[in-house]
DOZA-425525 format. One line per field, with one value per residue: residue number from 1; x, y, z of N, C-alpha, C, O in turn; residue in three letters. Coordinates in Angstrom, 1 decimal, always signed. Example, Ala and Ser with C-alpha at 12.3 -4.5 7.8 and 13.67 -1.06 7.14 Angstrom:
REM DOZA-425525
vomi <- [1 | 2] .
n_X <- [+13.2 | +12.8] .
n_Y <- [-5.7 | -2.2] .
n_Z <- [+7.8 | +7.1] .
ca_X <- [+12.3 | +13.7] .
ca_Y <- [-4.5 | -1.1] .
ca_Z <- [+7.8 | +7.1] .
c_X <- [+13.2 | +12.9] .
c_Y <- [-3.3 | +0.0] .
c_Z <- [+7.8 | +7.9] .
o_X <- [+14.2 | +13.4] .
o_Y <- [-3.3 | +1.1] .
o_Z <- [+8.5 | +8.0] .
mitor <- [ALA | SER] .
***
This chain:
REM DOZA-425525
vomi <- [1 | 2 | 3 | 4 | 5 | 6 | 7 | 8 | 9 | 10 | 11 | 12 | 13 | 14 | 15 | 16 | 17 | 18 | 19 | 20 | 21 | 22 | 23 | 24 | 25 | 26 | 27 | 28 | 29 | 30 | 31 | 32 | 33 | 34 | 35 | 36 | 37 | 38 | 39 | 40 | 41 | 42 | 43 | 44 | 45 | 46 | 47 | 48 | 49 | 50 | 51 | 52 | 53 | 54 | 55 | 56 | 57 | 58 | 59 | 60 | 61 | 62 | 63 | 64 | 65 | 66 | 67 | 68 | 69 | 70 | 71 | 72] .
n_X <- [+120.6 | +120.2 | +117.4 | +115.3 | +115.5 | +113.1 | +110.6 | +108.4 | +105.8 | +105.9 | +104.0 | +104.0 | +103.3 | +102.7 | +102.5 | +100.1 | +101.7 | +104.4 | +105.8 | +106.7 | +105.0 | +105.3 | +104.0 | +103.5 | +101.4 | +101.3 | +102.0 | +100.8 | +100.4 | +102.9 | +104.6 | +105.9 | +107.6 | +109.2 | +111.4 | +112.4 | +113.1 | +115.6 | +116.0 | +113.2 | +113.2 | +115.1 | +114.2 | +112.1 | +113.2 | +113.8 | +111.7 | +110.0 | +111.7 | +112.0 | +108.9 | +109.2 | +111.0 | +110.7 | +107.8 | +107.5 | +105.8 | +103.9 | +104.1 | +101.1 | +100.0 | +99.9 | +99.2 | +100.8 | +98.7 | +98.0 | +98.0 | +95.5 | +94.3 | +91.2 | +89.0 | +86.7] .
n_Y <- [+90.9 | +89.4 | +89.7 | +87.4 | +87.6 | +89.2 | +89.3 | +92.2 | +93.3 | +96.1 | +98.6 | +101.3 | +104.5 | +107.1 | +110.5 | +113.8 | +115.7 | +114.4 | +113.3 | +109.8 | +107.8 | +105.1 | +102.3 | +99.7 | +97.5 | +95.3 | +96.2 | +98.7 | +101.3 | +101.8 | +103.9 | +106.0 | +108.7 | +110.1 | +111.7 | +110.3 | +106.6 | +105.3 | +106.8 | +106.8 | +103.6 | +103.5 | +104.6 | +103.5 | +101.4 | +101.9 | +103.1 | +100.4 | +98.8 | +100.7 | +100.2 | +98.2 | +97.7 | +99.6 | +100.1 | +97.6 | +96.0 | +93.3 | +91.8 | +91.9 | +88.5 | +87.9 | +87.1 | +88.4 | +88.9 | +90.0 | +93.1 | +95.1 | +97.0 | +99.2 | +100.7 | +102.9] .
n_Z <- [+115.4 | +112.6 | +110.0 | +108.3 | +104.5 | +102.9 | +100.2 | +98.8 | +97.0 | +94.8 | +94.3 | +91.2 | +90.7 | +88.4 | +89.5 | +88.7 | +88.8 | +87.5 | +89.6 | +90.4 | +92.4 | +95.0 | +96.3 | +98.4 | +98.8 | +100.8 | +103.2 | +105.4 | +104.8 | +104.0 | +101.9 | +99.2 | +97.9 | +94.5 | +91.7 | +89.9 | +88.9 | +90.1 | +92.2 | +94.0 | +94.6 | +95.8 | +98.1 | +98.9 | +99.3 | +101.7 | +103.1 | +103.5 | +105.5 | +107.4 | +107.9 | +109.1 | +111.0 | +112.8 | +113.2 | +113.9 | +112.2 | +110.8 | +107.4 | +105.5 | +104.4 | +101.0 | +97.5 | +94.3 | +91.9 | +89.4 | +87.2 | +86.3 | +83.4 | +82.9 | +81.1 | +81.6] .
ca_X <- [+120.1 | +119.7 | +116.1 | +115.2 | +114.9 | +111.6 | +109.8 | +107.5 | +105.2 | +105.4 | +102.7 | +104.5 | +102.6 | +103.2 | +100.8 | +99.9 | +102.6 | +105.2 | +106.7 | +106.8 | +104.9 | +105.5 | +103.2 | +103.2 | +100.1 | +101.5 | +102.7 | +99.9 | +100.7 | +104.1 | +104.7 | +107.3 | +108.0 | +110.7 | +111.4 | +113.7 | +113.4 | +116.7 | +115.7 | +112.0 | +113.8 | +116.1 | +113.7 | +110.8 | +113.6 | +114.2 | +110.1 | +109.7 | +112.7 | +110.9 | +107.8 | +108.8 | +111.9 | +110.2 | +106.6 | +107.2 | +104.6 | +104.3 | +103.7 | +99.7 | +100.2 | +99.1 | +99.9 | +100.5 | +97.9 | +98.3 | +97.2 | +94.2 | +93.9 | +90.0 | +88.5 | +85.3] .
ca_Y <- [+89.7 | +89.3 | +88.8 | +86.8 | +88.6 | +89.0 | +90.3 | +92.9 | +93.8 | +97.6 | +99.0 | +102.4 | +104.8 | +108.7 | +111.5 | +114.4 | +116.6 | +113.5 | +112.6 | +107.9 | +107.5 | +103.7 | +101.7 | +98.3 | +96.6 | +94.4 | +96.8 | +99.4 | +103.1 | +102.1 | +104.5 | +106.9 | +109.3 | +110.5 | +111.8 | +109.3 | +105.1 | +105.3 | +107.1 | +105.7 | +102.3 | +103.0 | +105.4 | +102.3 | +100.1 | +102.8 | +103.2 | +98.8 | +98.6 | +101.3 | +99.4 | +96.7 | +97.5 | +101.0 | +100.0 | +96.0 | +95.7 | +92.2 | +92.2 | +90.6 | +87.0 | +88.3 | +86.3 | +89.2 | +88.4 | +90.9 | +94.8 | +95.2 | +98.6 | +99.5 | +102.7 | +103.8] .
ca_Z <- [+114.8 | +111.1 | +110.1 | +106.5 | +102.9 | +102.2 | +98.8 | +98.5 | +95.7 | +94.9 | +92.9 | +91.1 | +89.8 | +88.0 | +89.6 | +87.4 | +89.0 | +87.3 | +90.3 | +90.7 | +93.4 | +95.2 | +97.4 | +99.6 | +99.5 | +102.0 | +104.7 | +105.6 | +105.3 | +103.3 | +100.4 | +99.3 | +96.5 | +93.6 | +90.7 | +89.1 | +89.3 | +91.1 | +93.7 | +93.8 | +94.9 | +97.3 | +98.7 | +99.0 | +100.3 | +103.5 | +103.6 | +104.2 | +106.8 | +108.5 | +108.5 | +109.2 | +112.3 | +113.8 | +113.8 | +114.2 | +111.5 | +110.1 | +106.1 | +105.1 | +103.4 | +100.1 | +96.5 | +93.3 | +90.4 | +88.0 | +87.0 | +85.0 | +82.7 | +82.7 | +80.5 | +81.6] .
c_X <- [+119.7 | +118.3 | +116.4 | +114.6 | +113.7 | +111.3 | +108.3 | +106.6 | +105.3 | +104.8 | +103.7 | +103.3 | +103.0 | +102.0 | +100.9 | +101.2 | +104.0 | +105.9 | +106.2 | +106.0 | +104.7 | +104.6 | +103.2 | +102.1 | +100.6 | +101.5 | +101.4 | +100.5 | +101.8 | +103.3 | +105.8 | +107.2 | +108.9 | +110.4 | +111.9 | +113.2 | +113.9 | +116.2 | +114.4 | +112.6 | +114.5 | +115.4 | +112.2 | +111.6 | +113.6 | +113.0 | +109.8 | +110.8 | +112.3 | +109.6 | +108.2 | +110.1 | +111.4 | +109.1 | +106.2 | +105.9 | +104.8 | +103.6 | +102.5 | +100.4 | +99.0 | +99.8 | +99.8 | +100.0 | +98.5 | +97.6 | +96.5 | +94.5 | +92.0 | +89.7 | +87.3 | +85.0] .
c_Y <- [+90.0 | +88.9 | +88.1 | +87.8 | +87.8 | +89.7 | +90.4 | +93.0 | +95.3 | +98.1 | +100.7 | +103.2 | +106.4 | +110.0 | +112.8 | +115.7 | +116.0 | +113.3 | +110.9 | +108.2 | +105.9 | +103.4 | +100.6 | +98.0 | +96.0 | +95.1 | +98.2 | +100.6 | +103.3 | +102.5 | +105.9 | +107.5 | +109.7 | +111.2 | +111.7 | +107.6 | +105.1 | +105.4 | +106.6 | +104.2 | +102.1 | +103.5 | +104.5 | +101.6 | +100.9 | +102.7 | +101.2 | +98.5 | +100.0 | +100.9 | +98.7 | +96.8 | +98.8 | +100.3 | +98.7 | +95.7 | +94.1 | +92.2 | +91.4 | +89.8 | +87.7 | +87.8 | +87.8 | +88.0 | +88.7 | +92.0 | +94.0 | +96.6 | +98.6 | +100.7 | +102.0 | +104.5] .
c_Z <- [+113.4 | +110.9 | +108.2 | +106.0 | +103.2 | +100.8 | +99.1 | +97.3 | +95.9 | +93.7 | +92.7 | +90.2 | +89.5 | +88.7 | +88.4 | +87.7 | +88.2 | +88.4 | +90.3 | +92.6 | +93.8 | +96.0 | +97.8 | +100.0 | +100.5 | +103.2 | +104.3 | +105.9 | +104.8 | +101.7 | +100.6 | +97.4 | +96.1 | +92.4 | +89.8 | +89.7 | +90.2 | +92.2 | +94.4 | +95.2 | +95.7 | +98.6 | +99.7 | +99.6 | +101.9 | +103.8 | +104.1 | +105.0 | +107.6 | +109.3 | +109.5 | +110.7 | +113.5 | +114.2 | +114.2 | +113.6 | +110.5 | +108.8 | +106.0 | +104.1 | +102.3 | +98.8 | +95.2 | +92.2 | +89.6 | +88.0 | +85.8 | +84.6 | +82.8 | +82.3 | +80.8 | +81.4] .
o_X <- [+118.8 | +117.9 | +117.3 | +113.8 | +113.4 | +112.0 | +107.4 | +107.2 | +104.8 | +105.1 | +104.2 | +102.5 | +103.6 | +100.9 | +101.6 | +101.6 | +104.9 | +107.0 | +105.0 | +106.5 | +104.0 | +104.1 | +102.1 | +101.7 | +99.9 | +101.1 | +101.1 | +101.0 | +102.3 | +102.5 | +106.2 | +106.8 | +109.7 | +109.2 | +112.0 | +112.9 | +113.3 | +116.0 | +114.5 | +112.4 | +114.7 | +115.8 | +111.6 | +111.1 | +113.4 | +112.9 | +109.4 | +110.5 | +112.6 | +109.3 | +107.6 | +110.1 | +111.8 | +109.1 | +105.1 | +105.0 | +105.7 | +102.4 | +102.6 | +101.2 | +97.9 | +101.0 | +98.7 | +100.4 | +99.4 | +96.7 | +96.7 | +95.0 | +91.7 | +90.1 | +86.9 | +83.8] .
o_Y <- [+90.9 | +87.9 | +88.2 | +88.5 | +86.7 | +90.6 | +89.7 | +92.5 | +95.8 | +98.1 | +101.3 | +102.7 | +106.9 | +110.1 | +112.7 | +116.5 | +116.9 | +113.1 | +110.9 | +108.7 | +105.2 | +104.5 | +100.2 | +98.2 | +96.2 | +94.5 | +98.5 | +100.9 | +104.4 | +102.1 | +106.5 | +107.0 | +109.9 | +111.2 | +112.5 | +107.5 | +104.8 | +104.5 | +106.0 | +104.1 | +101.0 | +103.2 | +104.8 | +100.9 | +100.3 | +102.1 | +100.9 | +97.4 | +99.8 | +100.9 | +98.6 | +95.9 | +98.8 | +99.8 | +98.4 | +95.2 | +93.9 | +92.4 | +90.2 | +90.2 | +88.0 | +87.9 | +88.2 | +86.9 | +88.1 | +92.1 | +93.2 | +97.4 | +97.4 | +101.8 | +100.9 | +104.7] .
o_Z <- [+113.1 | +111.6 | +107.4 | +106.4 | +103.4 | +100.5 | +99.5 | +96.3 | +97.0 | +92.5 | +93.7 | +89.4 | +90.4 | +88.3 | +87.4 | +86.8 | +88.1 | +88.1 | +90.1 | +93.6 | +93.0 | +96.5 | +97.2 | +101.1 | +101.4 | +104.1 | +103.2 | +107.0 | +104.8 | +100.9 | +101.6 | +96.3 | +96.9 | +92.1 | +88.8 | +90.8 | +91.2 | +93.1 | +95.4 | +96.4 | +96.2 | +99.8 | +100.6 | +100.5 | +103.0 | +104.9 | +105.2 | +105.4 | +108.8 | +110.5 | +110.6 | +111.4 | +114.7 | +115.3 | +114.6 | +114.3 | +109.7 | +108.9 | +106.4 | +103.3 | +102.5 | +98.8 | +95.2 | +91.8 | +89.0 | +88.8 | +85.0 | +85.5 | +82.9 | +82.9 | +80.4 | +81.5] .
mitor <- [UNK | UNK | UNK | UNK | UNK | UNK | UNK | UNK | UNK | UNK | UNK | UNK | UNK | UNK | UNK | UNK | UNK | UNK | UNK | UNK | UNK | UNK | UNK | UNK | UNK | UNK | UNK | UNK | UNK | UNK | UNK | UNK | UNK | UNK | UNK | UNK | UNK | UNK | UNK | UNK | UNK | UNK | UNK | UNK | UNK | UNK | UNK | UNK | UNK | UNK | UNK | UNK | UNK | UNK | UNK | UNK | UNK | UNK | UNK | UNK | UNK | UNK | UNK | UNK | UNK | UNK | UNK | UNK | UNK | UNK | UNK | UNK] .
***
């Protein structure tokens, strides 16, 4: 059975090692790493069809605002 496209929000971010690391506020415990976009991306699409068909995890109703920068 086909389920419906959904969209995610994925927060990306660089650690100090430079690998992209990805994250899914929506889905709890999704996240995935790279060291290219490319791979980033297909690598986050296999990590949310894991969520979401292994652990039958249903994504939180959550709306994207926006990122803030803050220096303290």
């Amino acid at each position: 059975m086909k389920r419906k496209v959904q969209d995610f929000n994925v927060i990306i971010e660089r650690d100090e090692d430079g690998w992209l690391v990805a994250s899914v506020p929506q889905l709890r415990g999704c996240h995935t790493q790279a060291k290219t976009l490319d791979k980033l991306m297909l690598r986050v699409r296999e990590a949310i069809e894991v969520c979401l068909e292994v652990e039958k995890q249903q994504p939180e109703i959550c709306e994207f605002v926006g990122v803030q920068r803050i220096a303290v």
